[in-house]
Structures are given as C-alpha cells and as structure tokens.
N, C-alpha and C positions, 0 to 999 in steps of 0.2 A: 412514507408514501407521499407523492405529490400532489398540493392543494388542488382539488378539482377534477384528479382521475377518477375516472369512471371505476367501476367495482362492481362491474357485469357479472363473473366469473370468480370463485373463489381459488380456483387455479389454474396453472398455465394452460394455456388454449394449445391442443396437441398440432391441430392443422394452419398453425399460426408459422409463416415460413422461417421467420428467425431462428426455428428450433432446427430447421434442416442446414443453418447456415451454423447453429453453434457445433451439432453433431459432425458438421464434416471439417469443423475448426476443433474438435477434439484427435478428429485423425489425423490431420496434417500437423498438429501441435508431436503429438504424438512421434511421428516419423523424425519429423525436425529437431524434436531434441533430442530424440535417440542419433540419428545419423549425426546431427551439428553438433552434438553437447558433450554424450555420452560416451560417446564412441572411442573417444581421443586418447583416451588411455590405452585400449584394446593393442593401439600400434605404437603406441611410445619404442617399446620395446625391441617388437622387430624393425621398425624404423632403424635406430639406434646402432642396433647390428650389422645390418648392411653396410649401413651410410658413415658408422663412424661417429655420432655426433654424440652428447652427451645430455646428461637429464636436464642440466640449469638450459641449452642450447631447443630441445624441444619441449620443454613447460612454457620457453619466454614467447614462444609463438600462440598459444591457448591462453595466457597472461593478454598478449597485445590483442586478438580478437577478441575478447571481453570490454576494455577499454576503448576499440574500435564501435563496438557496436553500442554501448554505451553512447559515447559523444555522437554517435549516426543519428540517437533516439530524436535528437531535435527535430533535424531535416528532414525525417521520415515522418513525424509527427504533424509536420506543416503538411506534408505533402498528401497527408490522410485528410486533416482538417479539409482540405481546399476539392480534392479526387475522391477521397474512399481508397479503399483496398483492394478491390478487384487486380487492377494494374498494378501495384503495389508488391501484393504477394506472389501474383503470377511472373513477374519479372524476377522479384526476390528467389523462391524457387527456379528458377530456368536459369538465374546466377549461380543460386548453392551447387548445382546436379553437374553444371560445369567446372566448377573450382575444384568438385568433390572428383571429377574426374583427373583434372591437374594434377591434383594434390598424389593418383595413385601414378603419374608418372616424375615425380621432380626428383632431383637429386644435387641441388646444393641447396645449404641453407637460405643463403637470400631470396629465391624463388620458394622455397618454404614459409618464408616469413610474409612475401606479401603475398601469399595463396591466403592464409591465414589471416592477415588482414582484411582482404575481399570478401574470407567467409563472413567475419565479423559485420559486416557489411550485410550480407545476406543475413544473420541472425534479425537483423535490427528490421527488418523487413519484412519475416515471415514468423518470429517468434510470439513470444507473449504480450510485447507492448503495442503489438497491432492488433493480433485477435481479441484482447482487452476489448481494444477502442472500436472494432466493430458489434460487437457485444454491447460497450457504453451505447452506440447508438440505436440497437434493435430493440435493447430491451430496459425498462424501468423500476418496474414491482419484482422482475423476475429475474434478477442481474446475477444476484449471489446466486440464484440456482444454474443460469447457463454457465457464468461460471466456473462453475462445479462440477458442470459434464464435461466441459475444457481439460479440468484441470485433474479429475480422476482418473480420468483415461490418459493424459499426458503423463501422469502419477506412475504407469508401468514403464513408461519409456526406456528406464536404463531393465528394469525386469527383461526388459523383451531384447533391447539390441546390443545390450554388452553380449548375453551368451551367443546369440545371432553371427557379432562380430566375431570373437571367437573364434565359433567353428567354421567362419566363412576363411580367417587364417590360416586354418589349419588346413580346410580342402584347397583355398587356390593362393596362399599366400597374400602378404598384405597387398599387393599392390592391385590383385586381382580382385581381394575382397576390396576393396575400396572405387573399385567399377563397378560391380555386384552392388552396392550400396546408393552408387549417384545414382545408379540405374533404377533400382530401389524409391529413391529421394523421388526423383524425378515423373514419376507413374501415379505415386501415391500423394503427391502435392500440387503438380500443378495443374492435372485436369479438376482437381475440386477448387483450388482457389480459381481458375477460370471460368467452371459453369456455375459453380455454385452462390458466390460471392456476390451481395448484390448493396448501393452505398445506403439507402434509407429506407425502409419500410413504405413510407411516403409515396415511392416513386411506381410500387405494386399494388397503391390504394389499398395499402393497409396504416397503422397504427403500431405505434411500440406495443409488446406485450401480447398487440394480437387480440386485443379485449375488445369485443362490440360494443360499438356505442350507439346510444339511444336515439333516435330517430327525433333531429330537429338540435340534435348537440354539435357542438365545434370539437369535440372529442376531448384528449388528455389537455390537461391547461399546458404552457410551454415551461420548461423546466430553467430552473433559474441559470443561467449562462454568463461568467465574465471571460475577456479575452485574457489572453498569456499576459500582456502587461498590465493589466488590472489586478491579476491570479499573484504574479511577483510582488507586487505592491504588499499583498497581506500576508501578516505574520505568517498563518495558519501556513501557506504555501511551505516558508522558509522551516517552521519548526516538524511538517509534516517529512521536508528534503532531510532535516538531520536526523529524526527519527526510523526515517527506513535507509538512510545512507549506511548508521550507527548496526543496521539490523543486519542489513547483507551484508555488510565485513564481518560481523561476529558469524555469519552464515556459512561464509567462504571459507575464511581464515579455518573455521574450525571442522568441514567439509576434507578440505585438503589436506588438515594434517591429523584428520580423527586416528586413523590408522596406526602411527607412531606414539600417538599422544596415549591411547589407550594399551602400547602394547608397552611402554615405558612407564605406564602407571602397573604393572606387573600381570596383566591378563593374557592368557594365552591366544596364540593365535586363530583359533577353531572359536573359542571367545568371544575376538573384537571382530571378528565376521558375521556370530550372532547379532552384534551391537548393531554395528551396523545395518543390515537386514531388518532389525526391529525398530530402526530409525524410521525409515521407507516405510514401513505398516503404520507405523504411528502417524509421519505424515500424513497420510490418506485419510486416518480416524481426523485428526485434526482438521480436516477440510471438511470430512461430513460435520462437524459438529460445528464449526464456527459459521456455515451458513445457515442454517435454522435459529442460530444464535442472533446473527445479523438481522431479522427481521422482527427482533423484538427486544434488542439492548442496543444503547448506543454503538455507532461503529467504532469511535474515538475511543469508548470505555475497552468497549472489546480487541479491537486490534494491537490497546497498549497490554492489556494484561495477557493475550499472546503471546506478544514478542518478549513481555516480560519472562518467559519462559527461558530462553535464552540465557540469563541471567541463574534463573535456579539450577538449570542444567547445568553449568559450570561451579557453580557453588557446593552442587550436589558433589562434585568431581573433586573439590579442595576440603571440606567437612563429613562428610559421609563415609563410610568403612568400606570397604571393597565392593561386593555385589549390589550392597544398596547404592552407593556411590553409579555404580554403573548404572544401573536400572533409572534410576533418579533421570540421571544424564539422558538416556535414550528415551522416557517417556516426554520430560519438558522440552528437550531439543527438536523432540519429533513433533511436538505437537506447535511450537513454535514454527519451525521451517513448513509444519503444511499450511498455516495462517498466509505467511506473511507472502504468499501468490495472491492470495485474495484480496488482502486487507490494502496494500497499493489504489489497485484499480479499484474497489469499492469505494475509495474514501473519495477519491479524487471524481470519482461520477458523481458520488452524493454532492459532493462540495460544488462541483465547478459545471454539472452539463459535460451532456457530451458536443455539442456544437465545438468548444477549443478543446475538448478533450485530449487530442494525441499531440497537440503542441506543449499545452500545463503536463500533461502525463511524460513527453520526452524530454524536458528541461528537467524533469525532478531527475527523471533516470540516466542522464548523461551527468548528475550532482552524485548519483547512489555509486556509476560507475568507475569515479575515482576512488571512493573508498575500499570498493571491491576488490580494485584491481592493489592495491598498495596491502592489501590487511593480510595477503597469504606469506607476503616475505617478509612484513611487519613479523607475523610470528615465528617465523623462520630464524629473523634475524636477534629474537629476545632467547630464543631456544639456544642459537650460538653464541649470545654475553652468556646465557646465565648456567649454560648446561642441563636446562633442563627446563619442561614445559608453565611451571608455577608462576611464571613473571607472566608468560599472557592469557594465562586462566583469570589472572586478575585483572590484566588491562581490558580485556573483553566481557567478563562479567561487570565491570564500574560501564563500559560502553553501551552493553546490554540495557544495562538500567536504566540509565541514560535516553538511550533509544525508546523504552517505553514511558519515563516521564512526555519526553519531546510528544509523542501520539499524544497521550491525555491534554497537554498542554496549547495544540493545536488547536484544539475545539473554538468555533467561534465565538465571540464573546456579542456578536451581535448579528441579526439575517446579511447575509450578503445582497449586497442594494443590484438592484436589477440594472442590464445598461443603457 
C-alpha cells in the first residue's frame, strides 16, 4: 500500500466509478480478443481454399500483427500518458470494425497483409496494454482485483467466439461471418469506450480506489512516479524487459505448437484437446489465486515463481511418464500463462506510477514483441534440424528459468528516488 493512503474502507467502495469503467473494459477486452485474437484461426482454412494461398502465406500475416502491435505499444503509450484513452480506444475500435470489414472483402495477399498490419495497429489501441494503464490510473489498493475482472471475463474470449466463429461460417460463409463479426466488434466496443471511459478520477472529484477521505485531509499521498527516461536508466526496467520478454516466447512458441508437440509426444487426439481445454480452466484458476497472493507476498517473489512454472511444465514434458507428464504440463503452463496478464501491469504500477505508465509499460512491450514474434518459427525451425520437438523443450525450459530469475532479480535494491 502507499505511504499515507487513507484506510477508510476495508474493501472496494462498490459506487466508486472506476469499477464501471473496469466492468465495461472487461467486455470490450472481452470482444476484442475474441474478434482480434481469437478468431484467426476459425478462417485460416476457408480463407485458403478460396484464395489459393498457403498456411506459411496466412500465419505470416497474424505473425506481422503481433509485431505491429508490439512496436505501436510505444506511441500509443505516449499518447495515453499525455490524452487518456477515451479517444484512444474509441478510434481504436472504429479502426478494428473497419479493417474487420476489409479484411471480409480482400482477395490478394498484399492487401491481406496490410489489413493485418492495421489490425495490429488497432490491437495496440484497444487491447490489454491500454486497459492495464487506465486501471494503473483509477485504481491503487485495488489494482490486482480490477484486474481480475478485466482479465476473467477476457479469460472466456476464445470459449465464446471460436465456436461463435464457427457457426457464423458455416450459416453465411467466411466472408459473411466476418461482417457479422465487425458488426459485432463495433456495437460492443465503441459505444462503451466512448461513454464510458473517463482519463482520472480527479477530474469527477473523486479519488483512486474510490475511498473517502477524512474531512481536512489532502487524500491519498502521490505515488512515487519516474519518467520513461529515468525508468530506462534502472536495471530493474531492463531485467523486468528480459524476464517477461523470456516469458511470452516461451508462451507463444509453446501456444502455437502445443497441438503437434503433444500429438508427437504419442497422445491421442480427443487427448490433446482435453489438454488443451484444461490449460484455459487452469489459466483462470491461476489468476484467481495469484491476486489475493499479490496483496500479501512480494510481487517480484510472486510473479517469478509463476512464470517459473513455465519451466516445470516443459520439464514435466522431458522427465515425467505419460499422463503425469501431461498433466504436470497442463496444470504448471496453465497456471503460469494466467499469471503472467497480471504480473506485467502489477509490477510496472507498483514500480513506476501510473502518471508514465503507458510509455514505461509500451517500451517494455514493444522489447516482449520481438521475442514473441521470432519464438513460434524459433521452434519450428529446431523441430525441422532435429526432427522432433526435444531441442526446444529444452531451449525454452533453460529460457523459462531464465525468465523467472530475471523477475526475482529485478527487485530494487533501493526506494526509487522521487523526481
């Protein structure tokens, strides 16, 4: 907690407006990564068919929006720090609803590839590194829990709009379901980031948190704040960049190729479907539990022994005998991939304020998005020297590790001097 907040309330104040602005950034989180994220797969296929094109030809387009929106995080970051979000996400949205419409009329690749790129563009706008940083600002005691309701309810997203996509294929085709969808996008995102969305508490005479303050008080003391070039300056920044850089490639890499990697480790296919599926429940457990954790263990101690999960999950997958092997896998991977939503944006509020928040938060995530993007054909490309998945079970379990020293090792070695 921060020296000198008030401790009116021993829990969240329910009529405190922050909570209407986290709950309508859980639905639009929500939509947006179901339609932006999720979905992409759904048309690979009939894409493909029509058009002709081939799997390395549309993965490299959901490869380059990743890394788009990545390097965006900067510029979108600043442009939070100085604006808010409001204009931010309502533009963002009113871009995605459009490209999503593009996207259901194109028919060569190059106009595929920069639809794609634009969405990326739109991710970085209205995804999680925004709604993070409006969250960093609304809220202080209660950070981990909004959250949480961000990030539970975002948690269903592929649940709800893969089978959605699906059967919107199958009644009006892709090209139709993917009008149906911007249509979708566009209903459910941008009237709430435009009425809802508001830049500081401050500005509706309220208070972060929403906690009353006592009559003749200045309210919450100001929370310790350095700028982006101060934030670079300190180790902690850089060692915090390799440790979740280290994190999402092991996340990605092993996301994208869970499917073959378990069906080549000899399980059947009704199996690694279970696996999967129990991945997703795990996640969610893991996000209940690592926020009630956060408010009373360090977040450095906690965030690295998350992610160190990572690491057992794949170890479990090299030493372990069949079912345990599996299981191992799907309870540490799950409970690592639902941490490491949280543990980003927690560590980076604790550390830095939210005043530069979306500038320090998009310089680390335009650092995480090159590893991201290189770690799925990283393993791809160990799979085709070696014939088989065991060369980067190992290169990403040593990375894993890796990645949770770097958390523990961030920790500041002294208070961050005020500016």
């Amino acid at each position: 907690m921060t020296p000198g907040q008030p401790m009116t309330h021993p829990s969240p104040t329910t009529s405190y407006y922050g909570w209407r602005i986290a709950w309508a950034l859980a639905l639009t989180q929500t939509i947006g990564f179901g339609v932006l994220y999720y979905t992409f797969g759904v048309f690979v296929k009939p894409m493909e068919a029509e058009l002709g094109w081939n799997r390395a030809e549309t993965s490299a387009a959901f490869s380059l929006a990743l890394l788009v929106s990545g390097l965006a995080a900067i510029p979108v970051g600043r442009w939070f720090d100085r604006h808010g979000a409001r204009a931010l996400m309502t533009a963002g949205s009113i871009w995605g609803a459009l490209l999503l419409w593009g996207w259901a009329h194109v028919h060569n690749l190059t106009t595929f590839y920069l639809l794609w790129a634009g969405l990326g563009l739109a991710m970085a706008m209205v995804l999680y590194e925004v709604a993070f940083a409006v969250l960093a600002v609304w809220f202080r005691r209660y950070r981990p829990r909004a959250m949480l309701v961000v990030t539970l309810m975002a948690g269903l997203a592929s649940t709800i709009f893969v089978p959605l996509s699906t059967w919107l294929v199958q009644l009006a085709g892709w090209r139709g379901a993917l009008e149906i969808l911007a249509l979708i996008f566009a209903l459910g995102t941008i009237p709430l980031h435009a009425l809802v969305l508001r830049r500081r508490p401050e500005d509706i005479g309220q208070v972060p948190d929403g906690e009353a303050v006592a009559p003749g008080s200045r309210g919450p003391a100001p929370e310790t704040s350095l700028s982006a070039k101060e934030a670079l300056r300190q180790p902690t920044f850089w060692w915090l960049s390799l440790g979740f850089a280290l994190s999402r490639a092991t996340s990605i890499a092993l996301t994208a190729h869970m499917v073959p990697l378990l069906t080549e480790k000899g399980y059947t296919p009704a199996l690694v479907a279970l696996a999967a599926g129990g991945v997703g429940v795990v996640q969610l457990a893991g996000r209940i539990v690592y926020t009630p954790l956060s408010e009373r263990i360090s977040l450095f101690h906690l965030s690295g022994a998350f992610l160190g999960g990572y690491a057992l999950s794949l170890l479990g997958l090299l030493f372990l005998p069949e079912g345990a092997g599996l299981w191992a896998f799907v309870l540490f991977f799950g409970l690592a991939n639902g941490s490491i939503s949280l543990a980003k944006p927690a560590l980076v509020a604790e550390i830095y304020g939210a005043k530069h928040y979306g500038t320090i938060s998009g310089s680390m995530t335009s650092i995480v998005a090159v590893a991201q993007t290189i770690a799925p054909f990283g393993a791809g490309a160990l799979h085709g020297l070696s014939g088989n998945y065991n060369p980067a079970l190992w290169l990403f379990a040593t990375l894993a590790a890796i990645s949770a020293l770097a958390i523990w090792q961030a920790r500041p070695r002294a208070v961050l001097a005020q500016p």
